[in-house]
Each structure stands twice: as structure tokens, then as C-alpha cells.
C-alpha positions in Angstrom: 31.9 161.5 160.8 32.2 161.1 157.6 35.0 164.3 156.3 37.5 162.2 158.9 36.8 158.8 157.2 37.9 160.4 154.1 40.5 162.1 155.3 42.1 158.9 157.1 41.4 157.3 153.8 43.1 159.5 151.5 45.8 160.0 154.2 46.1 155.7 154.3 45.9 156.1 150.3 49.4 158.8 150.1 51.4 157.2 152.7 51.1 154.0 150.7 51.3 155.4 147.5 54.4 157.2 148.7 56.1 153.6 149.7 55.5 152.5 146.5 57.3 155.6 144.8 59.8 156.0 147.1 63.1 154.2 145.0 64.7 151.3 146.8 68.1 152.2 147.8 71.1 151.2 144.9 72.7 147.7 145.7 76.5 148.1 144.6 76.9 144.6 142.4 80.6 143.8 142.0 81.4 142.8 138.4 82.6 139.6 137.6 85.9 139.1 136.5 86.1 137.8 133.0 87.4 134.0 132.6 91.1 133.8 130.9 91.8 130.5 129.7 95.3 130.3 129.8 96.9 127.8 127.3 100.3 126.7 128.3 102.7 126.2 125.2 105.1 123.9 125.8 108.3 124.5 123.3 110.4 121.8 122.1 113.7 121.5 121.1 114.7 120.9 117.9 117.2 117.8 118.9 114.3 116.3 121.2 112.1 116.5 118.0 114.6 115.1 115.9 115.5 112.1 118.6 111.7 111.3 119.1 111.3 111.1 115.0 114.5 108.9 114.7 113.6 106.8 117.2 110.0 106.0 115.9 111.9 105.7 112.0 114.0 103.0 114.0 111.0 101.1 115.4 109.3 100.9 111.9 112.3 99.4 110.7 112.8 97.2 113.1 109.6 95.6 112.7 109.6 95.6 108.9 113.0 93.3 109.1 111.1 91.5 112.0 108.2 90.4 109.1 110.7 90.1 106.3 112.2 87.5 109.0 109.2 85.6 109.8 107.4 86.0 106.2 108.3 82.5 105.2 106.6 81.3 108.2 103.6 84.0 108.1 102.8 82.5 105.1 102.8 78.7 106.1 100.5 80.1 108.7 97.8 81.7 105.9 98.2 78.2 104.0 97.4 76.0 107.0 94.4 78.8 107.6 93.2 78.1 104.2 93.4 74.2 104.3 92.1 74.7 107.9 89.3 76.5 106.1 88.9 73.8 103.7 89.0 70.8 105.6 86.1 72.5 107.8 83.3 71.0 105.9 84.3 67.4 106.6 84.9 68.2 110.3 81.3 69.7 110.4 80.2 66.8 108.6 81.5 64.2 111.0 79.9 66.8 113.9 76.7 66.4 112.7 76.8 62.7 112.7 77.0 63.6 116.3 81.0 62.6 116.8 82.8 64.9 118.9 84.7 67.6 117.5 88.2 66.0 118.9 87.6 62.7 117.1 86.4 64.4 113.8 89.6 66.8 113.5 91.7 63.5 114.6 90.3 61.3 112.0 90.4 64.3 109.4 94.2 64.6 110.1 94.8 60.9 110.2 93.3 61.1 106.5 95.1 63.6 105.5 98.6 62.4 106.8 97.7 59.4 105.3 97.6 60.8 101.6 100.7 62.3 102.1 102.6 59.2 103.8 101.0 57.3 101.0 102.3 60.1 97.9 105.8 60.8 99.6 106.6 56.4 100.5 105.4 55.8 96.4 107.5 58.8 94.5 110.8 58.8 97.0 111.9 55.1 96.2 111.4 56.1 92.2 112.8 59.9 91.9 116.0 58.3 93.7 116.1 55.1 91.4 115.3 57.3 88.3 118.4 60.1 89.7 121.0 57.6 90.2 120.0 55.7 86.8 120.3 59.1 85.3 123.5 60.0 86.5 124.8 56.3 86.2 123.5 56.5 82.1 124.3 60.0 81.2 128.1 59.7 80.4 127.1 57.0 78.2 124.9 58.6 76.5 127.1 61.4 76.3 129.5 58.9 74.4 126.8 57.5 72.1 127.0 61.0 70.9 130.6 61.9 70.5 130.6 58.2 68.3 128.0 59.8 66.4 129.5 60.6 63.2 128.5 64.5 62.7 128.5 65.2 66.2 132.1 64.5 66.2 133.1 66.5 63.7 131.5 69.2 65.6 132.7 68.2 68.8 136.3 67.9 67.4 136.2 71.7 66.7 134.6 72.7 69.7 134.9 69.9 72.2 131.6 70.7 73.4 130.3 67.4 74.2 133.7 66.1 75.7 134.0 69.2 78.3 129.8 68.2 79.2 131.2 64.3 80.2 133.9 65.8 82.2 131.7 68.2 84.0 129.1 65.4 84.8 131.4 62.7 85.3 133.4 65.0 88.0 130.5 65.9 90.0 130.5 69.1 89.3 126.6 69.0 88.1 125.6 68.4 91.7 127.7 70.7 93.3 126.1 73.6 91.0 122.7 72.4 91.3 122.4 72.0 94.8 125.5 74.0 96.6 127.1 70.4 96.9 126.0 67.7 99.6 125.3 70.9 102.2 123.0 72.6 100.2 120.9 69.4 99.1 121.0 68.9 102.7 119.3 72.4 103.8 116.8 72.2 101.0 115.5 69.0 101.7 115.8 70.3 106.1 113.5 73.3 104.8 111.3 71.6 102.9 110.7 68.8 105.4 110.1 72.3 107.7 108.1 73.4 106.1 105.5 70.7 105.6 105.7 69.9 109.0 104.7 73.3 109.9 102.3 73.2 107.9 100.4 70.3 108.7 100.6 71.2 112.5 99.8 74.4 112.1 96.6 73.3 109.7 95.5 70.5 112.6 95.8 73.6 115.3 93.6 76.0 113.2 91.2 72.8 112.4 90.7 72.4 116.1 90.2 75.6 117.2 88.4 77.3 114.3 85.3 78.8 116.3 87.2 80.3 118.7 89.5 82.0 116.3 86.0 83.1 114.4 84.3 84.1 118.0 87.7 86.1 118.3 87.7 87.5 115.0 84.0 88.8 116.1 84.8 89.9 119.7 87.3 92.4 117.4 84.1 94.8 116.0 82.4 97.1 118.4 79.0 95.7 120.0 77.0 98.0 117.9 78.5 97.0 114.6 79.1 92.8 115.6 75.9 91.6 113.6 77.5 93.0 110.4 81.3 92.1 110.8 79.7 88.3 111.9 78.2 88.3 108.5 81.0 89.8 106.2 83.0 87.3 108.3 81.3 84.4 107.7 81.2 85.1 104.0 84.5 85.6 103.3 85.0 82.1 105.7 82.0 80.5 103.5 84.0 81.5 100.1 87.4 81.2 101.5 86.3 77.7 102.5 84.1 76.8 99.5 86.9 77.3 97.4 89.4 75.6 99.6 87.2 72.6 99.2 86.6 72.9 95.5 90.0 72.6 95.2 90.1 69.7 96.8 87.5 67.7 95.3 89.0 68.8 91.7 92.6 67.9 92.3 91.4 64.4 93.9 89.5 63.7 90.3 92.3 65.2 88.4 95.0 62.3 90.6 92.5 59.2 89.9 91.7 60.5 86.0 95.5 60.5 85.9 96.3 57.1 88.1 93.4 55.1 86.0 94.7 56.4 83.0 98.6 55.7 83.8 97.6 52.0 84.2 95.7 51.7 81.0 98.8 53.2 78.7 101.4 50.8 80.2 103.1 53.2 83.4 101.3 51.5 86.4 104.8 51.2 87.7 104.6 54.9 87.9 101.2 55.6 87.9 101.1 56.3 92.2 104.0 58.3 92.4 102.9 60.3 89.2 99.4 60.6 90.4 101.1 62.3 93.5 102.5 64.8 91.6 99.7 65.5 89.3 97.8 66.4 92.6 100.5 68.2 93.9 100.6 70.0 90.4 97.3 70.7 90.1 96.9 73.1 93.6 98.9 75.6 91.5 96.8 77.8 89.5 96.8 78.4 85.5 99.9 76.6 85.0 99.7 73.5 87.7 98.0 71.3 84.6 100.5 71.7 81.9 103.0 71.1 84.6 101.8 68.1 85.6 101.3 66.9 81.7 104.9 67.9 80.8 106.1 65.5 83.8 104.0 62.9 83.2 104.9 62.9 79.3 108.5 62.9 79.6 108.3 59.5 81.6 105.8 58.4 79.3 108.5 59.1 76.4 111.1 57.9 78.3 108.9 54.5 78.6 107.9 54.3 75.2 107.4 57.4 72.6 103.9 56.2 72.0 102.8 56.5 75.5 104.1 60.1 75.6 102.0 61.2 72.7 99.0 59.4 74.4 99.6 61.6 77.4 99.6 64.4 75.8 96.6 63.8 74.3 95.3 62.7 77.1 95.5 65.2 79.9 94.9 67.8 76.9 91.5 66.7 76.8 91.1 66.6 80.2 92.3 70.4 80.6 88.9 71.1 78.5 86.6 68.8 80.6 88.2 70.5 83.7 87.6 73.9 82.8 84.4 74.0 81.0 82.6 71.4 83.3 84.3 70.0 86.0 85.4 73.4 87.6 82.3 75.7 87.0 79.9 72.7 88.6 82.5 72.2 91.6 83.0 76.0 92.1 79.9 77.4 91.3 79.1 77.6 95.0 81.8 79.7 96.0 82.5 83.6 95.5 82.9 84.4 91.6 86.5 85.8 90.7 86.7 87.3 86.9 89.0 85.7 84.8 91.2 88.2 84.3 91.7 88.9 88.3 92.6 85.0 88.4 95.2 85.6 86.3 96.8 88.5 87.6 96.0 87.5 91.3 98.4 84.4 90.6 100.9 85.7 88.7 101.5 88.3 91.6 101.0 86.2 94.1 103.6 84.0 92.7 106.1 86.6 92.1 105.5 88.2 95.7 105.4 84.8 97.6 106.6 81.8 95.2 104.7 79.0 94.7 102.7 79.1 97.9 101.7 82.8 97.3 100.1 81.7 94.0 97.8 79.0 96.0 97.1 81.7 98.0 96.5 84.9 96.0 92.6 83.3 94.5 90.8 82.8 97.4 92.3 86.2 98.9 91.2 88.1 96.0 87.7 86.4 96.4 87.6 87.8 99.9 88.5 91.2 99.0 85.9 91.3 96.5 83.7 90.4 98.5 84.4 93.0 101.5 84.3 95.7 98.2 81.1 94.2 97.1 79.6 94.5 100.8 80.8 97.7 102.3 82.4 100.1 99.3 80.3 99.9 96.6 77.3 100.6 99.1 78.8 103.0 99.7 79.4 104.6 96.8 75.8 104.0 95.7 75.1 105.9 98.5 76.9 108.7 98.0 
């Protein structure tokens, strides 16, 4: 019994140990192809290349002559921003004393139209009385100096004096002054343009200044909107702060000037020239010795003792403005150096005339500020 249980052990035992080392048959396994990425190279001509380039030269320069053609009124659209941007705190003010935001911006325009009706009615009736008295007076002045016993015997060599009366007397003086009645015309059609655009313009922005700010936001990606809400809001802050300085300063520097005017014997001027002096005083570094020299040749003109008072006068005020009047109002506002003021303005005045050098400060301040907040970061990083 027990030989066969070991034998159909061990017989159990090979067969299974023969299963195991029997090899499986081969299984044929078909290679895979390699993938080709074929690249298709499409060749160009050398005229289609050459079109394509000269038509995207022609677009460029088709939209820089577009600019150049609209810059004047690009730039009437900046300046109404800025006043926009300045006139903001009195709007906010009025919101706050829970007026809606229509009557606020309505009342603040009303205001404002209101200075200006109030400047332009005062110094029109006097700049046209002073013109024609000028050009009614001139020839005989002119002849008070030919009688004049060594101006004639200049005059009777060169005949200087006596070709001067002719040319003024002829009308000649207009016609190269203003390109004759035509010319006076368009200026005065341009400049009437352009305060009217101006002003509208300036109302528009007033009106709809958070939505232009929500849609200055809406601009930077979601993840980066916190930041660009504050970098915006400073550069409105400063833009605005200084806007308003302004204001405030040229309003003192006009009532220093009209009280003034009526104590040294020109109140017959003293509204119309106030006017000006605010007018003057908007343009930067030289606005105050403009509005000094204008003032003191009426003052001469008047009485040569009220000139040298003037003088004197807005001298004096020149200090007080910029050593205490102007570092109190501005001190709020983002700090330009010196020495960008002065180059800011004189570019901005060479690039963009009178208006530019309003302009060029507070843009400057805003640039400084976006290399204050993001470059030099930055490069501190780095």
C-alpha cells in the first residue's frame, strides 16, 4: 500500500513539475511604428512678405496722422479729466451732505460757469475799450515823438518813426498780427472751441467719474484687481489733490490781487485783472511774473506810482506763495522734486503749448508714483 502512494505521489509531483518547466509557446508581438511628427512649412513669397509689411507700415501711419489730427482735442480731453479730477472733492462734499450726485455736479458746474461768465463779461468790455483807445492814441503818440527835437533829427535820416505811423495808421498792424479780419476771426472761433469743449467735456467726466474708475479697474486681470484699484486710486488721490491745490491757491492769489487793486487806485480794473491773474496763475513757474508784468503795465499806464507798488506788491506775494502758501495747500498731495517741476513744464510746454504745461505736474506726479509702487520694488527685489 504504501510503495503505490509514493509512486502516485512522485508521479503527481513530475507531471506538475514538468507543466511548470515546460516553456509557454512564443507570442509574435508586432512592433510599433514610431510616431513622425510631420511639420508642414509653408513658404512665402518674397512680394507677399513685402505687401503684408507695407501694408502694416501704412496702418501705423495712418494712425499716427489720425492722433496728430485729434491731439488738440486729446488734450482738451486730459485737461477736462484733470479739472474733472479736481472738482471731485466738492462733488463728494455735496454727496455726503446726502444731495444726489446729479444736483451736486449741476450746482458745481453752475459755479464754475459762473466764475467764468463773471471773468470773461468784466475783462471783454475793457481789453476792447483799452484796443481801440490804443489804436485811436498811437499815431499821436507817434507824432509827439517825431516833434520831439532829437528824435527828429534821427528820424530825418532814417525816417524810422514816420514809416511806423504809416504802417499803423494803414492797418497794416492788424493784418500782420492777426492774418487780417479772417484770422482774428478763427482765433477767437478756436478759442471759443476750445473752452466750450472743455467745460463739457469737464461736466461729462464730473458725472461719470466712478464709472470711468470701475472701468479703469474692470481693465486688470481678477487676480491682480486689488493692486491696480490701489495704484489707481493713488494716482486719482494725487492727480486730484493737486488739481484742487491749485485751485484753492489761484482763488487766494485773484482776491490778494482784486483787494489789493482797489487799495492802490485800479478798482476800475481790479475784476478784469483779477481774472487774469487767476488765469495766469494755472501756468506753472512763470504764470506769477506774468500776471505781475500785466498788471504793472496798467498800473504804469494809470499812474507810475501805482506800477512800482505792484511790483512790489505781487513780488512779495511770490515769497509768501512759495514758502507758505503752497507747501501748506500742497502738502497733501504726491511730492514732485523741484527740479522735475521745472523740466516737466518746460517740456510740457514745448510739446503741448500752454495747456501741456498745466498738464505735465500732476502727470509727472503719477508717474512717480507708479515708479515708486511697482519699479523700485522691484528692483529692491532683485
Amino acid at each position: 500500500m504504501l510503495p503505490r502512494v509514493v509512486t502516485r505521489f512522485f508521479g503527481t509531483t513530475a507531471r506538475s513539475a514538468k507543466k511548470i518547466l515546460t516553456p509557454l509557446p512564443e507570442q509574435v508581438v508586432e512592433p510599433v511604428p514610431p510616431t513622425i511628427h510631420i511639420t508642414e512649412e509653408r513658404q512665402y513669397s518674397p512680394f507677399a512678405v513685402g505687401f503684408m509689411g507695407a501694408i502694416g507700415v501704412l496702418v501705423a501711419l495712418a494712425l499716427a496722422q489720425a492722433v496728430l489730427t485729434v491731439q488738440s482735442v486729446l488734450i482738451l480731453a486730459v485737461l477736462a479729466l484733470f479739472l474733472a479730477l479736481g472738482l471731485s472733492p466738492a462733488v463728494d462734499f455735496l454727496t455726503r451732505m446726502r444731495m444726489p450726485r446729479g444736483f451736486a455736479v449741476t450746482l458745481v458746474g453752475l459755479l464754475l460757469l459762473g466764475v467764468i461768465a463773471l471773468g470773461v463779461t468784466a475783462l471783454v468790455p475793457i481789453v476792447t475799450e483799452q484796443a481801440t483807445a490804443l489804436t485811436r492814441q498811437l499815431p499821436g503818440m507817434l507824432q509827439n515823438l517825431l516833434n520831439h527835437p532829437i528824435l527828429a533829427e534821427w528820424d530825418g535820416r532814417d525816417e524810422a518813426l514816420q514809416r511806423a505811423q504809416e504802417f499803423i495808421t494803414s492797418g497794416s498792424l492788424i493784418e500782420n498780427l492777426f492774418g487780417g479780419i479772417m484770422g482774428a476771426g478763427r482765433l477767437v472761433a478756436n478759442l471759443l472751441f476750445s473752452v466750450i469743449v472743455t467745460l463739457v467735456l469737464t461736466i461729462y467726466f464730473l458725472a461719470s467719474l466712478p464709472t470711468i474708475k470701475e472701468t479703469i479697474y474692470a481693465l486688470a486681470p481678477a487676480s491682480r484687481r486689488p493692486r491696480a484699484r490701489y495704484l489707481a486710486d493713488e494716482i486719482f488721490r494725487g492727480v486730484s489733490g493737486y488739481i484742487t491745490g491749485m485751485f484753492v491757491i489761484v482763488a487766494i492769489a485773484s482776491v490778494c490781487a482784486f483787494i489789493f487793486m482797489n487799495i492802490a487806485g485800479l478798482g476800475a480794473y481790479s475784476l478784469a485783472l483779477a481774472f487774469v491773474v487767476a488765469i495766469f496763475c494755472f501756468i506753472p513757474l512763470v504764470g506769477s511774473s506774468l500776471a505781475m508784468i500785466t498788471v504793472a503795465i496798467v498800473g504804469f499806464a494809470v499812474d507810475p506810482t501805482i506800477g512800482i507798488a505792484t511790483i512790489i506788491y505781487f513780488l512779495i506775494y511770490q515769497q509768501l506763495d512759495a514758502y507758505v502758501l503752497y507747501p501748506n495747500v500742497m502738502k497733501r498731495t504726491v511730492k514732485v522734486p523741484g527740479a522735475l517741476v521745472v523740466l516737466s513744464a518746460i517740456i510740457g510746454g514745448m510739446l503741448f503749448g500752454v495747456i501741456g504745461a498745466v498738464i505735465a505736474i500732476p502727470t509727472t506726479a503719477a508717474v512717480l508714483l507708479l515708479y515708486r509702487e511697482i519699479v523700485q520694488p522691484a528692483l529692491d527685489a532683485g
